[in-house]
LUMKOL-51497 format. One line per field, with one value per residue (C-alpha): residue number from 1; x, z, y. Coordinates in steps of 0.02 Angstrom, whole numbers, plus 50000, padded with zeros to 5 digits. Layout:
N
pos: [NUM/...]
east: [X/...]
up: [Z/...]
north: [Y/...]
***
This chain:
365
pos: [1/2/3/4/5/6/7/8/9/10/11/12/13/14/15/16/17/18/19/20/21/22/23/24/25/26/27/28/29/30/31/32/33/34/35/36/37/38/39/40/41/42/43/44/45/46/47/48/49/50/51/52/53/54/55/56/57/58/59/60/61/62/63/64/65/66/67/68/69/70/71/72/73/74/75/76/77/78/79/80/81/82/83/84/85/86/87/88/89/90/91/92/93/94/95/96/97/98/99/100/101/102/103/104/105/106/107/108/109/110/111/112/113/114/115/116/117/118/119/120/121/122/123/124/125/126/127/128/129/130/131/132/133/134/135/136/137/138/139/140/141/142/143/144/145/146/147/148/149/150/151/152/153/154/155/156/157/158/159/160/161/162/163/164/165/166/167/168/169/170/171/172/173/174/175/176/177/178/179/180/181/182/183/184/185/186/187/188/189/190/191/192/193/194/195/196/197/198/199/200/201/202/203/204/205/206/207/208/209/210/211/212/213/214/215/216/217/218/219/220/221/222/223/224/225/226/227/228/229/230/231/232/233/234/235/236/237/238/239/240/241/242/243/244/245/246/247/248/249/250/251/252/253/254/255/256/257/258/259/260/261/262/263/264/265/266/267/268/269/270/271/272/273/274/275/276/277/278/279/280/281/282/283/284/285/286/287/288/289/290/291/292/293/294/295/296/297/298/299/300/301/302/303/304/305/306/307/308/309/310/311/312/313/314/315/316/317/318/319/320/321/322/323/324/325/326/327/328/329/330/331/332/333/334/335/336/337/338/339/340/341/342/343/344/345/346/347/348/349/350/351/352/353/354/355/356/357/358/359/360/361/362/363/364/365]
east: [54645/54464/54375/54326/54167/54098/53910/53858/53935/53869/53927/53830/53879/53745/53734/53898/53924/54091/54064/53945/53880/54063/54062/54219/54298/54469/54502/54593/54794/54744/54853/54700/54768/54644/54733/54655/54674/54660/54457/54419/54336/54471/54501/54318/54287/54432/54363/54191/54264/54374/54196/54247/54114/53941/53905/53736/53693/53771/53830/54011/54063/54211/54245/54077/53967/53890/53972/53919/53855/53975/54099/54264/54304/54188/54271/54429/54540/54703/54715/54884/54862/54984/55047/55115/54993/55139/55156/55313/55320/55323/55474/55478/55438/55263/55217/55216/55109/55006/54858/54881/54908/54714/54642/54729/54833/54955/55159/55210/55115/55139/55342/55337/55205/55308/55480/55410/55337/55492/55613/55489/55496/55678/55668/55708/55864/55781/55649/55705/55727/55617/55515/55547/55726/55680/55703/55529/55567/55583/55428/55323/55398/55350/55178/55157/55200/55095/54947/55015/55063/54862/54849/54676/54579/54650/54748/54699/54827/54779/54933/55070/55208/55154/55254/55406/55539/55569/55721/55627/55476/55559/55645/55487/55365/55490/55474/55282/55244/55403/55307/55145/55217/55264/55130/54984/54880/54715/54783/54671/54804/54753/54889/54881/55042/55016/55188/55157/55008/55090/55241/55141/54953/54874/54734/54675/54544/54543/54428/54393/54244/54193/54167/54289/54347/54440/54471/54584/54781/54910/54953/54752/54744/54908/54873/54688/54640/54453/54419/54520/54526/54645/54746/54778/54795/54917/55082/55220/55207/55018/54947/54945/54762/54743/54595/54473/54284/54231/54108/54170/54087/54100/54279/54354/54536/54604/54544/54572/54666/54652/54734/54829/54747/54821/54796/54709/54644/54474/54327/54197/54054/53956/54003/53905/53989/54061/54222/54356/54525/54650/54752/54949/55084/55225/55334/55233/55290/55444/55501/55503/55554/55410/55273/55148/55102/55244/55277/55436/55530/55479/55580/55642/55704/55827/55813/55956/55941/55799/55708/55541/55531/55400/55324/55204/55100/54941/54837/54922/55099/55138/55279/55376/55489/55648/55827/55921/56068/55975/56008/55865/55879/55722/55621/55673/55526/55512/55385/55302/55229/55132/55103/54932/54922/54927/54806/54659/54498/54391/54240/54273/54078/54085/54264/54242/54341/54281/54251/54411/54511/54654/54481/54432/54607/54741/54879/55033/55190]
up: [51310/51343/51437/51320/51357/51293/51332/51264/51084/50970/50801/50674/50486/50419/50541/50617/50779/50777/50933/51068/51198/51240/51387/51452/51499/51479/51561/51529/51499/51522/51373/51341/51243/51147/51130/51048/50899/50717/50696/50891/50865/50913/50745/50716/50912/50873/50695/50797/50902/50779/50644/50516/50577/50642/50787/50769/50964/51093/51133/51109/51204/51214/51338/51396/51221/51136/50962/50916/50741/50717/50589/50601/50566/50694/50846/50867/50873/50788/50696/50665/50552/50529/50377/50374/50249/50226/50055/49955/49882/50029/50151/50330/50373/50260/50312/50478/50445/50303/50452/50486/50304/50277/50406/50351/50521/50473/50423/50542/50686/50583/50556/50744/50798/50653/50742/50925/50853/50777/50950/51037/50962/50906/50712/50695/50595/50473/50433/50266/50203/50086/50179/50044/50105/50281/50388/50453/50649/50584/50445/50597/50692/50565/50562/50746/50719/50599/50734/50880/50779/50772/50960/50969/51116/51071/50994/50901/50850/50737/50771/50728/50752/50665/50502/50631/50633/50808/50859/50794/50864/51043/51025/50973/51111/51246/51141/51123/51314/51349/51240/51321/51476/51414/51320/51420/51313/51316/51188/51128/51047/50967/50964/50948/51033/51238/51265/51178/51295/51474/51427/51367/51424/51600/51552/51437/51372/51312/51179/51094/50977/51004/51170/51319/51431/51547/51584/51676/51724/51660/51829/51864/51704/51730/51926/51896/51754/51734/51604/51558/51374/51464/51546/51418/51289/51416/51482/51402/51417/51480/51627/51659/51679/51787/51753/51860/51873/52080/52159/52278/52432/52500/52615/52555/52560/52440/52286/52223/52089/52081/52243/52280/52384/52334/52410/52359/52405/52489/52395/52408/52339/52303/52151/52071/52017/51849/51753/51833/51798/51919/51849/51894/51837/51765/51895/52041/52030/52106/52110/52294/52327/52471/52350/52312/52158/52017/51828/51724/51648/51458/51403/51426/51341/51417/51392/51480/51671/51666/51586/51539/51600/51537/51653/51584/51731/51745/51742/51584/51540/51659/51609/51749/51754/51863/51887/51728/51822/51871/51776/51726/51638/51506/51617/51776/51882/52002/52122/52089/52219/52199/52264/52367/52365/52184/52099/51989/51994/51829/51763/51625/51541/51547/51553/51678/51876/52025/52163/52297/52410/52261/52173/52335/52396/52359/52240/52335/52207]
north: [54654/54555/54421/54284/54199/54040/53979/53830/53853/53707/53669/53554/53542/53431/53281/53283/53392/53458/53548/53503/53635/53706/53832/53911/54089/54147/54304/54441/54402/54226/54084/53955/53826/53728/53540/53389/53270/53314/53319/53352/53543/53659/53738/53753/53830/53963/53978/54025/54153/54241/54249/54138/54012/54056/53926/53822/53882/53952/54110/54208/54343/54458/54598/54579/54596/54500/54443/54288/54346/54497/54495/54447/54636/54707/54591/54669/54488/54462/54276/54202/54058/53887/53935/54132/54201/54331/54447/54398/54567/54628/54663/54626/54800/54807/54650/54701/54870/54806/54810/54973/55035/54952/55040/55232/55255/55374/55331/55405/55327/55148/55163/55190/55032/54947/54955/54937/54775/54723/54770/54662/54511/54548/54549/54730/54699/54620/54747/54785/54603/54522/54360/54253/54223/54211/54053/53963/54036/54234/54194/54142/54308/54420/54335/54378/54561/54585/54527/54618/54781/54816/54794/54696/54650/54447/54361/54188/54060/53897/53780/53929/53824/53658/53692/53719/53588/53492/53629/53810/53721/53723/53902/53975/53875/53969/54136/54138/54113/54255/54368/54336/54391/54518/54592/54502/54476/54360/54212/54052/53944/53777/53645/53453/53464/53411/53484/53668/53656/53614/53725/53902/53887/53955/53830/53718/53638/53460/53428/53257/53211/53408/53380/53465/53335/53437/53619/53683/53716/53603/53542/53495/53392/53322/53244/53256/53179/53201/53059/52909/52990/53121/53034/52926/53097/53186/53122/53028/52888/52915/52845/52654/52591/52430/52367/52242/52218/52253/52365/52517/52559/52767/52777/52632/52655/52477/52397/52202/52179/51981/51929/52069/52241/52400/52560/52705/52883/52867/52829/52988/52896/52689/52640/52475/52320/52359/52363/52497/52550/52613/52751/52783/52890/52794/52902/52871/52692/52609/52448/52320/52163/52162/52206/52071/52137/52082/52068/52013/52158/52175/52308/52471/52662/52745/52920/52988/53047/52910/52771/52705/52512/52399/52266/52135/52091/51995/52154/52193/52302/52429/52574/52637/52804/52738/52815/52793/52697/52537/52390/52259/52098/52054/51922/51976/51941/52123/52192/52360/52490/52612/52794/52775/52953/52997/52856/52868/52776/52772/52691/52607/52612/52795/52835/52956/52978/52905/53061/53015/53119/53144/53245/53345/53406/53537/53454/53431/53411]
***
């Protein structure tokens, strides 16, 4: 397996930039998951790395050379499409080894790769069935053996699992990331998906308007949003945004929202009067009678060993995640605390965070 390196990869089909100077590595055995809406640049960044687009700028390397304008064929990657691309002549068995048939490895050698393949992603009892009659969750199998079976340097997936319904989808999200760990092998995976993402990737990289927001684990972009547009894109529900017009000075510790002070993580830097929004985590909310900051219960979704309650407040509606056996009436006027510790600070003109101490330290929890 390979080091993938991205410097300053640019994009441009006629006016429109559908990628704008992207830079990233994912190293060996790393799962980079590439998540964003529909139109963001993903598909066209993984298209770039695989060959199938030639970037505008920029520069692509894997293991260490330079292949920015090599062919597909000469870059040693394995792509796995969203729809199978599978040959319905074809058993299970030649699907698999077509590859290896193409490039004259002998049958011995690919009967052998062939049923290796097939033990490790457990489909070896249906190597002589025809993938016509197959179910969605074995057709994407077989699609993934037929990529692994040729044993490239890296693997490329473009939204395998999107023509998945909601239960193969899961089964197969828990299978992919099992077989990485097992093979470890260096995977860029575009999804749209933030919960394929958190649950398979090492890191990720949040794109919007072919642009990366964010990169980094799931656990930095989850309690370190870098950009409102990410927390607002991860989480569900996604982060509440409180927002007031006020100036920060360096090492303040509180901001105003109207005439109540709430606490935050120190300040690391003056910020100008302007509009600001103060991020939380619908869990990092609970509700007190001694809190001077209060809303009337709107609504809420109970979702089993919790629920989501809306609070309409004056700085708009505010969901909190609270124990699912609390009881709230619609209108019930309650108080709502926050975790200092875990807020967000954001400027609103450029969507970006405000440097504080939740930015500079390790993540606790």
């Amino acid at each position: 397996m390979a080091e993938i390196r991205i410097e300053n990869l640019r994009k441009q089909f006629g006016d429109f930039a559908a990628v704008e100077n992207s830079t990233f590595v994912t190293h060996d055995g790393e799962f980079l998951a590439l998540l964003g809406p529909s139109g963001c640049g993903k598909t066209t960044t993984l298209r770039m790395i695989a060959g199938l687009e030639l970037p505008t700028s920029g520069k692509i390397y894997l293991d260490g050379e330079d292949v920015t304008f090599n062919r597909a064929s000469a870059r040693d990657i394995a792509f796995v499409f969203q729809l199978f691309a599978l040959y319905p002549h074809m058993n299970v068995r030649k699907n698999i080894g077509f590859p290896l048939l193409s490039q004259g490895v002998p049958k011995a050698e690919i009967r052998e790769r062939v049923e290796e393949t097939a033990r490790l992603l457990q489909i070896n009892h249906i190597l002589d069935r025809s993938v016509s009659g197959l179910a969605g969750g074995d057709r994407q199998r077989v699609a993934l053996g037929r990529a692994i079976v040729r044993r490239p340097k890296c693997f490329l997936m473009d939204e395998p699992l999107g023509t998945l319904d909601a239960e193969f989808r899961e089964v197969m999200v828990h299978e992919l990331r099992e077989l990485h760990n097992r093979i470890h092998a260096t995977t860029v995976y575009v999804t749209h998906d933030q919960h394929e993402a958190m649950a398979m990737a090492d890191k990720i990289a949040v794109m919007n308007h072919g642009i990366i927001e964010q990169f980094g684990t799931p656990q930095e972009i989850y309690s370190r949003p870098a950009t409102m547009y990410v927390a607002d894109f991860i989480g569900s529900p996604p982060m509440n945004f409180l927002r007031f017009t006020s100036g920060l000075q360096k090492g303040a510790h509180s901001v105003s929202l109207g005439d109540v002070e709430v606490g935050v993580p120190e300040v690391r830097e003056d910020m100008a009067v302007g509009e600001l929004a103060l991020g939380v985590r619908p869990e990092h909310i609970r509700f007190s009678d001694a809190s001077a900051l209060r809303g009337s219960v709107y609504g809420s979704e109970y979702l089993g060993t919790n629920q989501i309650v809306a609070v309409e407040t004056a700085n708009g509606l505010i969901k909190a995640r609270l124990p699912a056996n609390r009881n709230f009436r619609i209108g019930e006027t309650v108080g709502l605390e926050f975790n200092q510790a875990k807020l967000a600070l954001f400027d609103c003109k450029s969507g970006r965070a405000v440097p504080s101490s939740l930015y500079s330290e390790a993540l606790h929890g």
